[in-house]
N, C-alpha and C positions, 0 to 999 in steps of 0.2 A: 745380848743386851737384856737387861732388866727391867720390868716395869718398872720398880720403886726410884732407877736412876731417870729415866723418860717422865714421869710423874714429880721427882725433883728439880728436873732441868726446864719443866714447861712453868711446874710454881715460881721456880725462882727469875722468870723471865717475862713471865704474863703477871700483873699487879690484882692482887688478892684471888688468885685463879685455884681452885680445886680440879686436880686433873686422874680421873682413872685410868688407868693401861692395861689390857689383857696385851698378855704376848705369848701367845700360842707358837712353837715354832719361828717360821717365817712372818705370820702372819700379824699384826698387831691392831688393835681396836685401841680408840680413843676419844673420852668422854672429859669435858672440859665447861668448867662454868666460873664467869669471870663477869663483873661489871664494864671489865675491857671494855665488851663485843658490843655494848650499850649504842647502836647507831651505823653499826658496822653490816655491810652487805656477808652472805655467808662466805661468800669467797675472799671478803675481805679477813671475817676471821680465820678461816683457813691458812690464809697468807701469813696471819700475823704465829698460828700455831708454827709453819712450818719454817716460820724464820728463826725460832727457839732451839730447832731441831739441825737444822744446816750443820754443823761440824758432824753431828753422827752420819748424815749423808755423807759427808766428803770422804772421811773416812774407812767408811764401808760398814761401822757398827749397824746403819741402817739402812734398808735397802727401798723400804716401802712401808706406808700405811693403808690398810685394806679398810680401815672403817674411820668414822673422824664424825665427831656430834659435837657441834658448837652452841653452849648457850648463855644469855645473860642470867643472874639469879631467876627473876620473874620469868624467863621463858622457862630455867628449869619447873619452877612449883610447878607451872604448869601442867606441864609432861610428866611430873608424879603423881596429880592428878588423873590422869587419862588412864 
């Protein structure tokens, strides 16, 4: 699996979402910033990432995510701050 198609499947699912992917082997990282998540507990954003992602699970293209950062814009600036 590709990051660029992981990163196309999360944009075009999550509403005005920027999503980074490392896909290292097995392992994958995932960085996400979306006005979605505006209100949302982090496991609800999580929920909402991992509901974008369902067919690759089913199918086996995916197996697992090892890293997962959920943020609204303002939480990003933040964190580029710091």
């Amino acid at each position: 699996m590709q990051s660029e198609q992981i990163e196309a499947l999360i944009e075009a699912n999550i509403p005005e979402s920027q999503a980074q992917v490392d896909v290292q082997g097995n392992h994958i990282s995932i960085v996400i910033v979306s006005p979605a998540f505006e209100g949302l507990s982090v496991v609800k954003k999580q929920q909402l990432v991992y509901s974008t992602l369902t067919d690759l699970f089913a199918d086996g293209s995916l197996h697992a995510v090892d890293f997962m950062k959920t943020f609204t814009p303002e939480e990003w600036q933040q964190q580029q701050k710091q």
